[in-house]
BADOVEX-979052 format. One record per residue (C-alpha): x, y, z. Coordinates in pm, 1 decimal. Layout:
+----------+----------+----------+
!        X !        Y !        Z !
+----------+----------+----------+
!        X !        Y !        Z !
...
+----------+----------+----------+
REM end
This chain:
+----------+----------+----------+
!        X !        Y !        Z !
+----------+----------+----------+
!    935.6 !  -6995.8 !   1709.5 !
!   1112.7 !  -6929.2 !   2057.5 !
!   1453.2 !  -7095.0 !   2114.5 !
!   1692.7 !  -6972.4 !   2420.2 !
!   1772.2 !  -6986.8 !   2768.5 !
!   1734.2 !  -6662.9 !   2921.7 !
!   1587.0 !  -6318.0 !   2837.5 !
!   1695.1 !  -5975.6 !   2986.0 !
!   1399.7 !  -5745.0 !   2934.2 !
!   1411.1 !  -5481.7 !   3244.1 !
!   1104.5 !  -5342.5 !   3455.0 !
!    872.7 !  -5603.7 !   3297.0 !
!    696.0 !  -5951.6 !   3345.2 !
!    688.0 !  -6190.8 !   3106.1 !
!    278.5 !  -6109.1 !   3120.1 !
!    367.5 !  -5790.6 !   3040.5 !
!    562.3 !  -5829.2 !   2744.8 !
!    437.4 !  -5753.6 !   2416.4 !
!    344.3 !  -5964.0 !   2171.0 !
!    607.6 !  -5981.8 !   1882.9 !
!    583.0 !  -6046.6 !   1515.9 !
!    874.5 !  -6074.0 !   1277.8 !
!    860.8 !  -6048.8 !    935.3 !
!   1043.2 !  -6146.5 !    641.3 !
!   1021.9 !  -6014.6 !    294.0 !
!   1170.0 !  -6285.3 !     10.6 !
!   1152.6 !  -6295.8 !   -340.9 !
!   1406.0 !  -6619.4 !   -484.0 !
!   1511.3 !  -6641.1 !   -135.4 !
!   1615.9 !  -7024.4 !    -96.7 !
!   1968.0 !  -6988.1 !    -79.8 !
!   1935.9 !  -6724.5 !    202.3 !
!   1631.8 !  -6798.4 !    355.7 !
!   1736.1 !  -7118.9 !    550.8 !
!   2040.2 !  -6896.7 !    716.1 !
!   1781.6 !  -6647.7 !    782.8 !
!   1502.8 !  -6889.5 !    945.0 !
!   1833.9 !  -7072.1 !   1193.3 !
!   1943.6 !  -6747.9 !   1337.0 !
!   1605.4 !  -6658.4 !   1366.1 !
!   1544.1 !  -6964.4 !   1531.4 !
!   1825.1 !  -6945.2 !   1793.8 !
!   1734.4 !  -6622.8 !   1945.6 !
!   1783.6 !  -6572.8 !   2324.3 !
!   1390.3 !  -6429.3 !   2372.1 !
!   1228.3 !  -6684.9 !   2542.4 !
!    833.6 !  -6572.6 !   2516.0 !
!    659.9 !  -6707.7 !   2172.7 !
!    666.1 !  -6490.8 !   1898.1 !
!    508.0 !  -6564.2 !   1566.7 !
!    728.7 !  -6569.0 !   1202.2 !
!    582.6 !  -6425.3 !    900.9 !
!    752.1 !  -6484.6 !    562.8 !
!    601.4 !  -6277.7 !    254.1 !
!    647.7 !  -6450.2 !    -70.3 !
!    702.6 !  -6183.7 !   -307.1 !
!    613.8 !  -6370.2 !   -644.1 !
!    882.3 !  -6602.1 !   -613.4 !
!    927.8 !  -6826.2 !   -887.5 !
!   1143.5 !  -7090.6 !   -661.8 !
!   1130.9 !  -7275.6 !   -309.1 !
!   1139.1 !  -6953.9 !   -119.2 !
!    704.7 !  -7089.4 !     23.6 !
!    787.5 !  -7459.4 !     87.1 !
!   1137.4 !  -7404.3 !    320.7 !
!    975.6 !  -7105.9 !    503.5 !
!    667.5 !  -7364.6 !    566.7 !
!    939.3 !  -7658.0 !    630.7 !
!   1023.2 !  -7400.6 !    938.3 !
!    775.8 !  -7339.3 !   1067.4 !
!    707.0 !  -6983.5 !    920.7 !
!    353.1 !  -6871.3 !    831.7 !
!    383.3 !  -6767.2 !    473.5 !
!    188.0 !  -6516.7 !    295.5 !
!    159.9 !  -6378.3 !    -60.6 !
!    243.9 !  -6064.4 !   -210.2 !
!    199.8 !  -6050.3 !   -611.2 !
!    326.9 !  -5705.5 !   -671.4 !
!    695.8 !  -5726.0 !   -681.1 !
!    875.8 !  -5452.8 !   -412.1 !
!   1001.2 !  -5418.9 !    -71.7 !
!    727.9 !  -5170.3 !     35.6 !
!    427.7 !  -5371.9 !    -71.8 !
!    602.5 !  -5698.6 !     86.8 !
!    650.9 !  -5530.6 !    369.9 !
!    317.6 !  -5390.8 !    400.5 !
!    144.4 !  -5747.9 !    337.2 !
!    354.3 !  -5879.5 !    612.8 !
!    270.1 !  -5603.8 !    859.4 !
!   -151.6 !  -5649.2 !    731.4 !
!    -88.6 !  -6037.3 !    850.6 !
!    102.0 !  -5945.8 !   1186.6 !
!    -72.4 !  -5978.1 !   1528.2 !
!    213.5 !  -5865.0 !   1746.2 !
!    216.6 !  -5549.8 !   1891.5 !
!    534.9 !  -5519.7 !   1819.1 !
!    638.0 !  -5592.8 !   1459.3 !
!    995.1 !  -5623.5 !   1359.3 !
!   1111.3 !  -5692.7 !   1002.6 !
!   1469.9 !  -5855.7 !    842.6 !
!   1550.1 !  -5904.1 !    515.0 !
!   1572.2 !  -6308.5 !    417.6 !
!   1914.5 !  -6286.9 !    295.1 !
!   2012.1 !  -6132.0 !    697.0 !
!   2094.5 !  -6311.7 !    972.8 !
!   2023.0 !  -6185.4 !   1337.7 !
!   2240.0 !  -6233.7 !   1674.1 !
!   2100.8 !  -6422.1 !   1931.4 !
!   1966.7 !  -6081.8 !   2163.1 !
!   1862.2 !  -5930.2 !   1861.9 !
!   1470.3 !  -5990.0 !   1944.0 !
!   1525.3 !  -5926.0 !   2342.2 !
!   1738.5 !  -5606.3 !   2231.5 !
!   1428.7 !  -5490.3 !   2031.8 !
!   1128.1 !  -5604.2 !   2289.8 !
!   1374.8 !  -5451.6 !   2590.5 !
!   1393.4 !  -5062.8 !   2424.7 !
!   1015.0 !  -5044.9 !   2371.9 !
!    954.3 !  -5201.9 !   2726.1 !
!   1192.6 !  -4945.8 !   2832.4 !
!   1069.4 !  -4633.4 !   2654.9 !
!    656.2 !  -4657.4 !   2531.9 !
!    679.3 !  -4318.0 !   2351.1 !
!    895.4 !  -4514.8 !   2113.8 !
!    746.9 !  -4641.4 !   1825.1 !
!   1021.2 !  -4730.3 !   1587.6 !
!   1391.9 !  -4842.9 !   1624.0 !
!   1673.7 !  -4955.6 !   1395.2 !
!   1982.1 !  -5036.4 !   1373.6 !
!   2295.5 !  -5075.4 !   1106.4 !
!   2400.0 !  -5416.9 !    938.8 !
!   2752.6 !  -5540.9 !    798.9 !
!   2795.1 !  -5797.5 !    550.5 !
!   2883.9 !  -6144.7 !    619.7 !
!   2969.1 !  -6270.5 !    258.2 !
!   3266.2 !  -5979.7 !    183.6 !
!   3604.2 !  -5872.7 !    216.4 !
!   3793.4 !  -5679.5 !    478.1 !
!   3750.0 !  -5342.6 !    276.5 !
!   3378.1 !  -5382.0 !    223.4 !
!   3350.8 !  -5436.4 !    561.6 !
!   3511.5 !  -5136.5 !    694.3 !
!   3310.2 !  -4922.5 !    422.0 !
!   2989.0 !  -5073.1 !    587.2 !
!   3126.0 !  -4965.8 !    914.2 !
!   3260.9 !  -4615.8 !    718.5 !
!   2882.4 !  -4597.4 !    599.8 !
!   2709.9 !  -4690.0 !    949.9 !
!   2900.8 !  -4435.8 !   1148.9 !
!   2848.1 !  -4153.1 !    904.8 !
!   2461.0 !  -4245.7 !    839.6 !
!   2418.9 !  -4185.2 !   1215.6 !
!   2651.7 !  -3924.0 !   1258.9 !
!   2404.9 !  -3719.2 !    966.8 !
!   2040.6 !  -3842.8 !   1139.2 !
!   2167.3 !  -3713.5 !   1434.3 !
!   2270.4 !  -3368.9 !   1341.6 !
!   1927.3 !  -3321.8 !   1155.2 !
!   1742.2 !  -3467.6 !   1449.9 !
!   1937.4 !  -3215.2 !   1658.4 !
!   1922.2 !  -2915.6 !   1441.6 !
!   1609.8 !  -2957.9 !   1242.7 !
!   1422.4 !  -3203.0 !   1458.0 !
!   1426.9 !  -3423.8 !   1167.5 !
!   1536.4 !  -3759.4 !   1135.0 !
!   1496.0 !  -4093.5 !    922.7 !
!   1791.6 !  -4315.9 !    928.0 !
!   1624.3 !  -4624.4 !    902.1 !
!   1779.9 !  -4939.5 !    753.9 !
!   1450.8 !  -5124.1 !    601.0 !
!   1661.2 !  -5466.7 !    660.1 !
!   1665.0 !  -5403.6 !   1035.2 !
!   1385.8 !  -5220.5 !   1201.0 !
!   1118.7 !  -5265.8 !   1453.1 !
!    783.3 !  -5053.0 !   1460.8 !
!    489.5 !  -5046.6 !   1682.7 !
!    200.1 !  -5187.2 !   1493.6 !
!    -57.5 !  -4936.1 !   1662.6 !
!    143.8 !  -4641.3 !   1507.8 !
!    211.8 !  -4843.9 !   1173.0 !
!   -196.4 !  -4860.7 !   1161.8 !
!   -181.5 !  -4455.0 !   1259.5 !
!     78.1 !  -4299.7 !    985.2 !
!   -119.1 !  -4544.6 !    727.6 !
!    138.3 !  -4821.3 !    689.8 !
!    368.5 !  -4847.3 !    396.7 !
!    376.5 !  -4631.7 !     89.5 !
!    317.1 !  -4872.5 !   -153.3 !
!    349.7 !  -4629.1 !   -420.1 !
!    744.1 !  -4676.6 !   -369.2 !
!    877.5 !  -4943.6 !   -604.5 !
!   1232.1 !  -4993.1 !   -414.3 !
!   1485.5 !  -4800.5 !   -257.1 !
!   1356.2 !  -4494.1 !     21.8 !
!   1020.7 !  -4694.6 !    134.4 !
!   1165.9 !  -4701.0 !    511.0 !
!   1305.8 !  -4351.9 !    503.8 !
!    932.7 !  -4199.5 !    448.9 !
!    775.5 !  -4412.4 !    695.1 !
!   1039.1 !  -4341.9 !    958.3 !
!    935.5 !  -3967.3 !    912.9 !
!    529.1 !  -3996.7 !    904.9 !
!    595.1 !  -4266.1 !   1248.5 !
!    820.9 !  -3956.1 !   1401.0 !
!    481.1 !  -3771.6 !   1409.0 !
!    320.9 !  -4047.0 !   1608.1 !
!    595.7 !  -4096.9 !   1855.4 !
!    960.4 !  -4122.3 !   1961.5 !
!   1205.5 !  -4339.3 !   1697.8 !
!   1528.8 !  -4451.3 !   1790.6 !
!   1895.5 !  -4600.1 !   1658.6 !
!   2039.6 !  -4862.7 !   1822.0 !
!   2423.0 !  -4888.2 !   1760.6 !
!   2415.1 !  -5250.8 !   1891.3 !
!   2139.8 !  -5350.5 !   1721.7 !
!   2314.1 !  -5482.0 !   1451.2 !
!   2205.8 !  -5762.5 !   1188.8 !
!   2459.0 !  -5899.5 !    933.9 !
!   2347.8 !  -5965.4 !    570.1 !
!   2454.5 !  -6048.1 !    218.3 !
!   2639.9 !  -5819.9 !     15.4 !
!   2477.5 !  -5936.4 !   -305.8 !
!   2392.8 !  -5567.6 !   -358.4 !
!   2698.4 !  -5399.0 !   -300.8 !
!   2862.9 !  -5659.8 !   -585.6 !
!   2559.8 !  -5623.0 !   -813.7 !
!   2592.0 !  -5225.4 !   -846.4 !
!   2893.4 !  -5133.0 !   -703.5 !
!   2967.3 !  -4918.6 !   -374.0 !
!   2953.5 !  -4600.4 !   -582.9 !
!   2564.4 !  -4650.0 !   -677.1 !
!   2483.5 !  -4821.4 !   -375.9 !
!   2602.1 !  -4528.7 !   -176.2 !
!   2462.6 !  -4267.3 !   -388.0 !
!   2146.0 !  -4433.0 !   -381.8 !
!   2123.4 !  -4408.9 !     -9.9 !
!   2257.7 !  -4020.1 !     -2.6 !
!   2001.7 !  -3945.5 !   -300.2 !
!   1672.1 !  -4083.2 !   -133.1 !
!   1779.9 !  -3948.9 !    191.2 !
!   1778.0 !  -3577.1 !    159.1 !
!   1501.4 !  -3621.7 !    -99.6 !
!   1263.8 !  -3797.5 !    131.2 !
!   1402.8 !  -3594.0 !    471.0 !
!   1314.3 !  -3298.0 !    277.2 !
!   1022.1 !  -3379.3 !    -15.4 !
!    906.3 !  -3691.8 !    133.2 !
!    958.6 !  -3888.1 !   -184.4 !
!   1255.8 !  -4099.5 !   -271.5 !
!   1427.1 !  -4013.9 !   -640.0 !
!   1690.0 !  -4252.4 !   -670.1 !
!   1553.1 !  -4415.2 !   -909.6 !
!   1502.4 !  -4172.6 !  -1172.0 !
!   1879.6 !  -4054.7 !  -1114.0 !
!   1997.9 !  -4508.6 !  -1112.2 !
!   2345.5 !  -4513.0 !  -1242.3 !
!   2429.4 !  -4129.1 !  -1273.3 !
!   2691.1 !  -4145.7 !  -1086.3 !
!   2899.7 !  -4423.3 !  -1264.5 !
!   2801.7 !  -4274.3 !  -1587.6 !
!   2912.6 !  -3938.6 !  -1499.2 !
!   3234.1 !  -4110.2 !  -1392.4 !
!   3301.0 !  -4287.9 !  -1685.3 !
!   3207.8 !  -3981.6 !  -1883.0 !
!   3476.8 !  -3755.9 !  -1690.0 !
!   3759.8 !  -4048.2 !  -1703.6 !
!   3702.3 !  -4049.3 !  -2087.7 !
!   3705.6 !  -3697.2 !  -2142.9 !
!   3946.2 !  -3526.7 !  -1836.9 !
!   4295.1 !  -3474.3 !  -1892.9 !
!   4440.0 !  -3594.4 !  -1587.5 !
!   4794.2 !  -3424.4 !  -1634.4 !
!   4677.8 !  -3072.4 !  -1679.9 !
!   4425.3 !  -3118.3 !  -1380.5 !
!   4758.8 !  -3161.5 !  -1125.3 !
!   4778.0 !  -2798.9 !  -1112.8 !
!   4416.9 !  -2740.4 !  -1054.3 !
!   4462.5 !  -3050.8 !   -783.8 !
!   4654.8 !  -2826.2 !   -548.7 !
!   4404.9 !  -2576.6 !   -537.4 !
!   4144.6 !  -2802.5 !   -449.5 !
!   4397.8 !  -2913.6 !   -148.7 !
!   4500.7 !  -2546.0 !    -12.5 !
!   4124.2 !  -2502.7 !    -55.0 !
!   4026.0 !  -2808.1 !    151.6 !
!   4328.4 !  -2709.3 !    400.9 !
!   4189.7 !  -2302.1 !    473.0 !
!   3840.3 !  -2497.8 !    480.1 !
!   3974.0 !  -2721.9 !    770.1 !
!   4135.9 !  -2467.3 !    948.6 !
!   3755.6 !  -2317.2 !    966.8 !
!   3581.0 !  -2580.7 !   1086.1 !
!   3798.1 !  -2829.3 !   1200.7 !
!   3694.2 !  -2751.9 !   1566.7 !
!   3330.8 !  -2768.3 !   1503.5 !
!   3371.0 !  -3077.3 !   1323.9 !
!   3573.9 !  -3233.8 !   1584.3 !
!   3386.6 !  -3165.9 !   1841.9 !
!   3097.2 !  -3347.3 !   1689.2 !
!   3284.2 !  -3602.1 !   1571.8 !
!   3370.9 !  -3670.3 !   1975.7 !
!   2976.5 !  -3687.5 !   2044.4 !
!   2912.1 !  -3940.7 !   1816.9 !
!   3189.2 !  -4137.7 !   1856.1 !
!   3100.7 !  -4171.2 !   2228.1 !
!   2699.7 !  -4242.7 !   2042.3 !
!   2840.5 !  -4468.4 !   1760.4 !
!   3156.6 !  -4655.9 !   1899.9 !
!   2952.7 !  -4931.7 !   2010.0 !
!   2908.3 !  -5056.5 !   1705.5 !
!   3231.8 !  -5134.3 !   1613.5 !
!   3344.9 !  -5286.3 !   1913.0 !
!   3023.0 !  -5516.6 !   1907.1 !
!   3063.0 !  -5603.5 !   1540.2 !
!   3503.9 !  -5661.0 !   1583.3 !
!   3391.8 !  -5939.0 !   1860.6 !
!   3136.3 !  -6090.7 !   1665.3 !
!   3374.8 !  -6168.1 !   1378.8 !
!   3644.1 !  -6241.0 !   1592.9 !
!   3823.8 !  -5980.8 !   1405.7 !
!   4158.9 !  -5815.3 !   1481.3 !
!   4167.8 !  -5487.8 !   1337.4 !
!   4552.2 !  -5436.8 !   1321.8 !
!   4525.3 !  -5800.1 !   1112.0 !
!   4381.7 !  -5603.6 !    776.2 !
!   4685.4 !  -5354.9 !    803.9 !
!   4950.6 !  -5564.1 !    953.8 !
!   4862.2 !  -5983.8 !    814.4 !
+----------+----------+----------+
REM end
């Protein structure tokens, strides 16, 4: 597939491009997939680049409309994101291999953006960037943003402070296949969430990894419905610090805790008598502030400088007015 007009990939020749291949994990993907495949289709990058879609044991038309595109399909029997991703990455012959989940959709310079930083920069071996979702409401969609900006604000301090870092989103992430081959791949051990977090760390020990604010993808919020913001989040806090830390991802052992502990503390908690105890947590909080508001402010200024991009870039491609959520 290679649809476009134009291309802007600095200090290079098309001859001297890299080879790109993209793949897509899918398991009962046919509602998504087709939405997938078009923006795919209509990206700005005008070399050829080959599309791999990884049929995860679907039980539906996922196979025949990736093959009605044009896609080169491949199977994966055992069911997870790790060992799809991994079968995809086996069947690659780019030197570049970038990967999207079927229910995403990418903006047109979303393959240029990606081929232009590791034309740029060859100590880089892996970049990613943040997604927003196209199928929810205004307050979802500032959470995403909420959860983007604070995502990078953390990877950043431990990158800076511990020279530690693995803030990548598995839905939106590029890799170079000679260090995928080097770190080992994918951990197929992983059954779901935290596969991309530990990879992102063993691929920081064969190079330079990077997040791009603007490289943004958008994507279903089928997730966010299914569990809830409150798992979803703690999900992606749990396996973080667990795999930055242990290199192994425990969210799943912990699935739910957090709305079951909630539930458990609305049922039991007397609300009235916990006023008092509310205003200590406050005048806490305040004396806290007081502390380290500076500190915190002052980072807060770096990466908003690092992370404003994002918004700005995601606000046009809406066509969104921000004073419209607050003001009709």
């Amino acid at each position: 597939m290679s649809q476009g007009n134009t291309v802007q990939v600095p200090t290079a020749s098309s001859k001297e491009l890299p080879s790109v291949s993209l793949v897509i994990p899918a398991y009962n993907e046919e509602k998504y997939l087709p939405l997938c495949l078009e923006s795919i289709k209509k990206q700005d990058y005008t070399e050829q680049y080959e599309v791999i879609v990884v049929d995860n044991a679907s039980t539906d038309n996922t196979a025949r409309i990736a093959l009605d595109w044009g896609a080169k399909v491949v199977y994966e029997s055992k069911r997870s994101p790790a060992c799809a991703r991994q079968k995809g990455a086996e069947a690659a012959t780019g030197e570049i291999i970038a990967f999207i989940d079927a229910d995403s959709q990418a903006p047109a310079c979303w393959l240029s953006t990606i081929v232009s930083r590791f034309v740029r920069e060859p100590k880089t071996v892996v970049i990613s960037g943040p997604y927003a979702y196209f199928d929810a409401g205004s307050v979802a969609r500032i959470a995403s943003y909420i959860g983007n900006f604070i995502s990078i604000t953390i990877d950043q301090i431990f990158r800076k402070v511990l020279n530690k870092g693995s803030a990548v989103w598995g839905s939106n992430f590029a890799v170079r296949r000679s260090a995928l081959l080097e770190v080992g791949g994918f951990d197929t051990s992983i059954r779901f969430y935290g596969e991309e977090y530990e990879l992102s760390l063993r691929l920081r020990r064969a190079g330079k990894g990077g997040i791009i604010p603007r490289l943004f993808v958008l994507t279903s919020a089928r997730r966010l419905k299914r569990i809830g913001v409150v798992n979803l989040y703690w999900n992606w806090i749990v396996d973080y610090f667990s795999v930055l830390f242990w290199y192994e991802p425990i969210s799943e052992r912990l699935e739910d805790l957090p709305s079951k502990a909630w539930q458990t503390v609305v049922a039991s908690f007397s609300w009235q008598r916990a006023k008092v105890s509310l205003w200590y947590v406050v005048l806490l909080f305040v004396l806290l502030w007081l502390h380290i508001g500076p500190v915190i402010e002052a980072v807060g200024r770096a990466i908003y400088v690092f992370d404003i991009g994002i918004l700005s870039t995601l606000f046009a491609y809406h066509g969104i007015n921000p004073r419209s959520w607050f003001y009709g």
